[in-house]
C-alpha positions in Angstrom: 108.1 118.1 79.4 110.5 115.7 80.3 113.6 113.7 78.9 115.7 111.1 79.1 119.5 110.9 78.9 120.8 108.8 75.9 124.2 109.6 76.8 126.3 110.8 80.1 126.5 114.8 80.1 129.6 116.1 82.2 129.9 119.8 81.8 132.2 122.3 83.9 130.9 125.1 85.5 132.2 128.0 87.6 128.7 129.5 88.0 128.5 129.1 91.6 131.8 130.6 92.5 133.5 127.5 92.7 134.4 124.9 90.5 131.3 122.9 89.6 130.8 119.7 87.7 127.4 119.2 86.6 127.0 115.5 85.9 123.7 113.3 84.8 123.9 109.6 84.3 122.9 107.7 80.9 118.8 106.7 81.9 118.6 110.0 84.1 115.1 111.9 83.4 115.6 115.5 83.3 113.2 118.2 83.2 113.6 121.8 82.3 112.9 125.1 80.0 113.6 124.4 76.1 115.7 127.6 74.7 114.8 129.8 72.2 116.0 128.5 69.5 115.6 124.6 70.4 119.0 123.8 70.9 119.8 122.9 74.6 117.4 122.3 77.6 118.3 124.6 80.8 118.1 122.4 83.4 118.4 123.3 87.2 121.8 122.1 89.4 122.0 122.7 93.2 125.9 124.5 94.1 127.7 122.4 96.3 128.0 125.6 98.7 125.1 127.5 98.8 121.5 127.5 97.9 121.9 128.9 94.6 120.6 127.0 92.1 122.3 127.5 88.5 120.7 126.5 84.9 123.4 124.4 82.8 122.4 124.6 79.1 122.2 120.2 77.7 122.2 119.3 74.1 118.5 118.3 72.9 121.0 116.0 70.7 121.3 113.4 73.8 117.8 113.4 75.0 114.5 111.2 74.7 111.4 112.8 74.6 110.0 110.6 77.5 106.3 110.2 76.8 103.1 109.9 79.1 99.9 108.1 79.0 96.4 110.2 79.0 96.2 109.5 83.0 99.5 110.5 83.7 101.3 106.9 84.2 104.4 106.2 82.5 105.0 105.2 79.0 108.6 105.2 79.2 111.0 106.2 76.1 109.9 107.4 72.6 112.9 105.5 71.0 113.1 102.0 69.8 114.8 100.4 72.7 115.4 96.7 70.9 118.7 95.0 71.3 120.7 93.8 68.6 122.6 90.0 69.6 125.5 91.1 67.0 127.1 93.4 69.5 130.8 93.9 69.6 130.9 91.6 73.6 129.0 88.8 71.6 131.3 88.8 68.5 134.7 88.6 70.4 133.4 85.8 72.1 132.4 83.7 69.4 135.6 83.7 68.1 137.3 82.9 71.3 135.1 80.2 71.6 135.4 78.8 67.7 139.6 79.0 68.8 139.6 77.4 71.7 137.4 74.6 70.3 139.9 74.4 67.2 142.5 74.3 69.5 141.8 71.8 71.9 141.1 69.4 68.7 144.4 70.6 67.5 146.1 69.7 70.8 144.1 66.1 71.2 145.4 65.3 67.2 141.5 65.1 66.4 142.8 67.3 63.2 145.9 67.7 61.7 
């Protein structure tokens, strides 16, 4: 089956006999073996010296079950992907905006 990062995962590794950082991006689709108890997903990294290829345990926390249509195309995510306008980039500049305005009426005597 395979997944979908919801978050960034960064883990440090020594497995391969050097210092290993084992890094998927937010949006990255991962594929791997679940573990016994359902916790992480083992998922397969390349060592940056050899051939060896090491399984890193990831959270089943920070993944998407990504899902599939009957033919095999792509559905994309299981999870709600709507945007909200009230984010924190959209707030900060409406009052930014509402200031400047009351300030340039301030500075042009418009109010007192």
């Amino acid at each position: 089956m395979k997944y979908i990062l919801s978050k960034t995962f960064v883990k440090n590794t020594s497995m391969c006999g050097v210092p290993f950082v084992a890094r998927k991006q937010k949006g990255d689709v991962v594929q791997g073996l679940l573990t016994g108890n359902g916790q992480n997903l083992i998922v397969n990294f390349d060592c940056p010296n050899s051939n060896q290829r090491i399984g890193v345990n990831i959270p089943t926390s920070i993944l998407i079950e990504k899902k599939s249509s009957v033919d095999g195309s792509d559905t994309g995510a299981s999870e709600n992907t709507k945007t909200s306008i009230f984010t924190t980039r959209n707030i900060v500049m409406g009052v930014v905006g509402i200031a400047l305005v009351y300030g340039l009426l301030k500075v042009t005597k418009v109010i007192k």
